[in-house]
C-alpha positions in Angstrom: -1.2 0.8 21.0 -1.8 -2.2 18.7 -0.4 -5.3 18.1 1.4 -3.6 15.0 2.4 -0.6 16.7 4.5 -2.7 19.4 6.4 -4.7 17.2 10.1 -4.0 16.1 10.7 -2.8 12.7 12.6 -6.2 11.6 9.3 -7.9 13.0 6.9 -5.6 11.1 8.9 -5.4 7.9 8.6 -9.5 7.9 4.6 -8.9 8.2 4.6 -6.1 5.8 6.2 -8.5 3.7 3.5 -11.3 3.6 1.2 -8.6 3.3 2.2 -8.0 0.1 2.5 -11.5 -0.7 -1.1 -12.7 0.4 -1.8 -9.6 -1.8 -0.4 -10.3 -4.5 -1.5 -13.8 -4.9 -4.9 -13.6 -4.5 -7.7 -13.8 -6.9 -10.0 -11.2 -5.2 -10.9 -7.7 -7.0 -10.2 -4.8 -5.1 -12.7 -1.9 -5.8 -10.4 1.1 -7.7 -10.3 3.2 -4.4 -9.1 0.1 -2.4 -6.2 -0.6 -5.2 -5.0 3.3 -4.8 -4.6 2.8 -1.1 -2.7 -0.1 -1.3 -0.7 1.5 -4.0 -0.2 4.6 -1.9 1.0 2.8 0.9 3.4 0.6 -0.5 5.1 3.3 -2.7 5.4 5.4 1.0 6.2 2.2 3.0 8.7 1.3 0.6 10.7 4.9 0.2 9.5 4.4 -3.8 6.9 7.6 -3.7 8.0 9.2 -6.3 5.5 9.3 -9.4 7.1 9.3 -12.5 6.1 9.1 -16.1 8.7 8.2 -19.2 6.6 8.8 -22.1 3.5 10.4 -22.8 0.5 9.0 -21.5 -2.4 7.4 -24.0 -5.8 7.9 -23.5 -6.9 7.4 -20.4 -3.5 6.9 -18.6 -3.4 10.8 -17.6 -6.6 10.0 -15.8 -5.0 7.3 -13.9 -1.7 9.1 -13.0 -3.5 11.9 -11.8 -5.9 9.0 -9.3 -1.9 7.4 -8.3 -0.4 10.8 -7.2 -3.4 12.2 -5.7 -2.8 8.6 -3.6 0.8 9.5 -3.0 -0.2 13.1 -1.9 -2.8 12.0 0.4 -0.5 9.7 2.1 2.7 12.2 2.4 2.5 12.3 6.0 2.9 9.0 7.0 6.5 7.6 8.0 7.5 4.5 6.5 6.8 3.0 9.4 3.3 4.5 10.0 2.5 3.1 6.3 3.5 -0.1 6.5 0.6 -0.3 9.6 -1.8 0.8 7.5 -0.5 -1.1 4.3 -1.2 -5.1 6.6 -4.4 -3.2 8.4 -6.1 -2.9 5.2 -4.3 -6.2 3.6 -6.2 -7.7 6.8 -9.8 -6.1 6.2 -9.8 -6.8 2.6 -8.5 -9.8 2.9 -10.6 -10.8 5.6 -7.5 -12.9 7.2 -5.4 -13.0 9.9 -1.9 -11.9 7.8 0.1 -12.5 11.0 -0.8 -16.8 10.7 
């Protein structure tokens, strides 16, 4: 069991949280595949995985809808819980940083 794994879910919701921060501040470029997974992840770990589109997608944007909820299909069987560990593991590879400091 991992450091992750052990903690409470007040404790892990606190590093999921600066996960998403560090993320979303950074200047790095994620490859597309990368980007989907953390997408993926998020939308399960938040209780938000429910794809939806309000008007009718423009060129290209079927393409990418069709990339998100393949994402969200892939990831169904994860808990919340299970995605947020994978959400700060991959935060931390990408990243290349410990997200617990």
């Amino acid at each position: 069991m991992n450091k992750l794994e052990k903690m409470t879910d007040v404790e892990l919701e606190i590093v999921f949280q600066k996960a998403f921060h560090k993320l979303s501040i950074t200047t790095k470029k994620f490859p597309p595949d990368i980007l989907l997974q953390f997408y993926a992840y998020y939308k399960q770990a938040t209780n938000d995985n429910q794809l939806r589109v309000f008007h009718q997608p423009e060129s290209g944007e079927e393409l990418v809808t069709a990339f998100k909820a393949n994402a969200l299909f892939q990831i169904r069987k994860y808990s919340q819980r299970e995605a947020k560990i994978k959400y700060i593991e991959i935060a931390q590879k990408e990243l290349g940083e410990d997200i617990f400091a």
